[in-house]
C-alpha positions in Angstrom: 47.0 115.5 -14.3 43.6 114.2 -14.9 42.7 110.4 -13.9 42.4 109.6 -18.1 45.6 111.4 -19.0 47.0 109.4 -16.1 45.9 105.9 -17.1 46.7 106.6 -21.0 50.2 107.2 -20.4 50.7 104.1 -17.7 49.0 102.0 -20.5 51.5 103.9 -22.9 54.5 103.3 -20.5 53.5 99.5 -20.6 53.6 99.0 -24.6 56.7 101.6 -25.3 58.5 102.8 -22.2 60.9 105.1 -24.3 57.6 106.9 -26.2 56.0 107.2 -22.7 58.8 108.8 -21.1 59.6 111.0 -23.7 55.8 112.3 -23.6 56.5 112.7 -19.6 59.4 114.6 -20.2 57.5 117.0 -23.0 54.8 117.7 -20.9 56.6 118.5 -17.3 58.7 120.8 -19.7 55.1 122.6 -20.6 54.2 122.7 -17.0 57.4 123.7 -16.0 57.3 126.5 -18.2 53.8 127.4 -17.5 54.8 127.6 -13.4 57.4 129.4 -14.1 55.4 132.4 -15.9 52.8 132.3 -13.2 55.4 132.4 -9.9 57.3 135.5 -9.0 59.8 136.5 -6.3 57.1 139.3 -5.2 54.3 137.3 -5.3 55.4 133.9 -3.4 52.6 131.7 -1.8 51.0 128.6 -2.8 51.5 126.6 -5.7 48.8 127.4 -8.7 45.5 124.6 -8.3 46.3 123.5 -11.8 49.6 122.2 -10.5 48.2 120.1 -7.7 45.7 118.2 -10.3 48.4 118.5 -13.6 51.5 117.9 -12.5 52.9 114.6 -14.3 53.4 112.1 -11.3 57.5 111.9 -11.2 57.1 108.4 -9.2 55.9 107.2 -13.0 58.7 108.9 -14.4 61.6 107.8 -12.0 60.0 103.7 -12.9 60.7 104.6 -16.9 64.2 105.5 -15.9 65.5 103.1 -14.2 63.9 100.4 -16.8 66.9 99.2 -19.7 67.7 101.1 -22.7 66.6 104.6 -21.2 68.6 107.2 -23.9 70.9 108.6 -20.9 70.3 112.0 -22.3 66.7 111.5 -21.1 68.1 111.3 -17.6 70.1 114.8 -18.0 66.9 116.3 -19.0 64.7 115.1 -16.2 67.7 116.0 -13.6 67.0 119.8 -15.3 63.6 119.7 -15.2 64.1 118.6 -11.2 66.2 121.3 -10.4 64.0 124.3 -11.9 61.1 122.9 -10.0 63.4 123.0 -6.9 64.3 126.7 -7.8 60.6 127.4 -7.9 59.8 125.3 -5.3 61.9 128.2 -2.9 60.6 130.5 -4.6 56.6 129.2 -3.6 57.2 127.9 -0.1 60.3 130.6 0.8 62.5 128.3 2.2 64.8 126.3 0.2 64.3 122.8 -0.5 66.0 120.2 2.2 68.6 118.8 -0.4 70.9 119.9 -2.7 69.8 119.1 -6.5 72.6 116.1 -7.3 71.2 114.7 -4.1 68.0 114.5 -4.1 68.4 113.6 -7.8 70.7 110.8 -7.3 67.8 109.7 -4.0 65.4 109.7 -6.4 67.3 107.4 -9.5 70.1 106.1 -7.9 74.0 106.9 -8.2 74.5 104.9 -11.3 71.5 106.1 -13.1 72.6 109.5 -12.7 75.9 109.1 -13.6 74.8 107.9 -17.2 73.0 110.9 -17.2 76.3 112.9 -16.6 77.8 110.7 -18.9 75.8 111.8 -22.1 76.4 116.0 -21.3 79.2 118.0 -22.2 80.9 120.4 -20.3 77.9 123.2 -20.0 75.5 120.5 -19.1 73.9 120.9 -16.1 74.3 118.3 -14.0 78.4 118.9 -14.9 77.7 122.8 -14.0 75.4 121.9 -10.4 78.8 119.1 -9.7 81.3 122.4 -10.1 78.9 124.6 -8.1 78.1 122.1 -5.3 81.7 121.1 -4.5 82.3 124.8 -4.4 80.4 126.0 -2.1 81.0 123.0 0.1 84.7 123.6 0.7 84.1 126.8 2.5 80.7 125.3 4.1 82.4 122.1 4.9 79.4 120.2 4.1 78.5 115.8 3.4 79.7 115.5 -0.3 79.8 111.2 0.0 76.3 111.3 -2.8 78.1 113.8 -5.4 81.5 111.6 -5.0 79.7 108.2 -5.6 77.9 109.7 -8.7 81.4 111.0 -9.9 82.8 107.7 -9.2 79.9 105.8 -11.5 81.0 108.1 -13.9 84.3 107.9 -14.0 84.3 104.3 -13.7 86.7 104.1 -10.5 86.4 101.4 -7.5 86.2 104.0 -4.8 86.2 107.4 -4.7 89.5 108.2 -3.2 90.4 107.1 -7.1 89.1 110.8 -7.8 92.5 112.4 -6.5 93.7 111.5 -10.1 90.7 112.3 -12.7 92.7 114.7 -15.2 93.4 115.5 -18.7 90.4 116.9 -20.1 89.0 120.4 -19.7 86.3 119.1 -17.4 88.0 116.6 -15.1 91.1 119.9 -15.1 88.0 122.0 -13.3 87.0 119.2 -11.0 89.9 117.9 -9.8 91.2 121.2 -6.9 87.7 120.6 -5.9 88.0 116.7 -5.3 91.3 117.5 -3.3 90.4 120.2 -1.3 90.0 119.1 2.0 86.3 119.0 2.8 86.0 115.9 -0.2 89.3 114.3 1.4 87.9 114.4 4.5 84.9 112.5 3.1 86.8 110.0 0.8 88.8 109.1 3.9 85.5 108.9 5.7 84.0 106.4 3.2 87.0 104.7 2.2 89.3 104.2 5.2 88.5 100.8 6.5 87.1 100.6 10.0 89.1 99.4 12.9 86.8 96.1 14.1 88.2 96.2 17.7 88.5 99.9 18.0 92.5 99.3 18.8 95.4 101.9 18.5 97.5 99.4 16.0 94.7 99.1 14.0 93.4 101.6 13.4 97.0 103.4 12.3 97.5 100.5 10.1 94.3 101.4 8.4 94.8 104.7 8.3 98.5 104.6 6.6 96.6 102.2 3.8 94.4 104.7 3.1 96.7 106.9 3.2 99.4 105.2 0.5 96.0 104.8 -1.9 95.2 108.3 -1.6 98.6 109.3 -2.5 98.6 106.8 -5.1 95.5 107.8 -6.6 96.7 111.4 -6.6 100.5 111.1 -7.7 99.7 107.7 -10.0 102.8 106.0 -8.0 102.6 103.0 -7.0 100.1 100.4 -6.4 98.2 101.9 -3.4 96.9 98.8 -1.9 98.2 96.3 0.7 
């Protein structure tokens, strides 16, 4: 992106955030689109010099979002635009980039932020379609799920996210919820949830344990209060 292109849309951002990041999002879709016809699997290597003086700055971009009033279904489309630059990113460098795309996505905006995001999609959007593909692969990889839980918890509106154990009742929440209880995202819940034993002693820390336990199983069965 070109200094003048650069200052007109910061003086644009200033007078109407919502037209300015609208015009963002356009033009990283164009340049998106345009990497994406000049990078191939065969031919991998650098990125092209137009990128490097082109691309729209996403620093500018993540400021616009997390300003009031941002249409949430801006917020799915820049998390899309995010994770086919990823995908190309791996394809340019050959290595895969550090973080999952929820991740780095939720670093970027912040839990809550994304989570409207997820919010404004339907079930083939594709921040719901990355949340059923990441907490697949991470049961059998047994990998740190605590970002994708706390965005699921903004969205579903539930104080911790051992409350997942008893999302249900709509075609989506039917998909997600054997991979909320599978044991890799207990194991986490528990981690996150469980309070911590201050003096590290044996009675303590079972007491804590069973109370995270009877919440879990509360959350999960919808029996009982699940808090002492």
């Amino acid at each position: 992106m070109s200094v003048e292109t650069d200052n007109t849309l910061t003086v644009e951002a200033t007078r109407n955030p919502q037209s300015a990041l609208a015009q963002h999002l356009a033009l990283m879709e164009e340049q998106t689109m345009r990497l994406e016809t000049e990078v191939s699997l065969e031919n991998p290597g650098t990125y092209p010099g137009w990128w490097q003086q082109e691309a729209v700055p996403t620093g500018l971009v993540r400021q616009e979002l997390k300003k009031p009033g941002v249409d949430p279904i801006i917020i799915s489309q820049y998390f899309h635009l995010r994770q086919r630059q990823q995908r190309l990113h791996a394809i340019i460098s050959g290595r895969e980039y550090g973080l999952s795309p929820l991740v780095s996505f939720c670093s970027e905006v912040g839990g809550d932020i994304a989570a409207r995001g997820f919010q404004s999609e339907g079930l083939d959007g594709p921040m719901h379609i990355a949340m059923l593909e990441r907490l697949a692969s991470s049961v059998e990889d047994r990998e740190y799920v605590v970002p994708e839980l706390e965005l699921l918890r903004h969205a579903y509106g539930v104080e911790r996210i051992t409350d997942l154990l008893g999302i249900g009742g709509d075609e989506y929440s039917d998909m997600l919820r054997p991979l909320v209880r599978n044991e890799n995202a207990v194991k986490w819940m528990r981690f996150v949830d469980q309070k911590k034993s201050s003096d590290y002693s044996m009675e303590e820390a079972r007491v804590n344990a069973w109370q995270w336990m009877s919440q879990a199983l509360s959350s999960a069965t919808g029996i009982g209060g699940g808090r002492s």
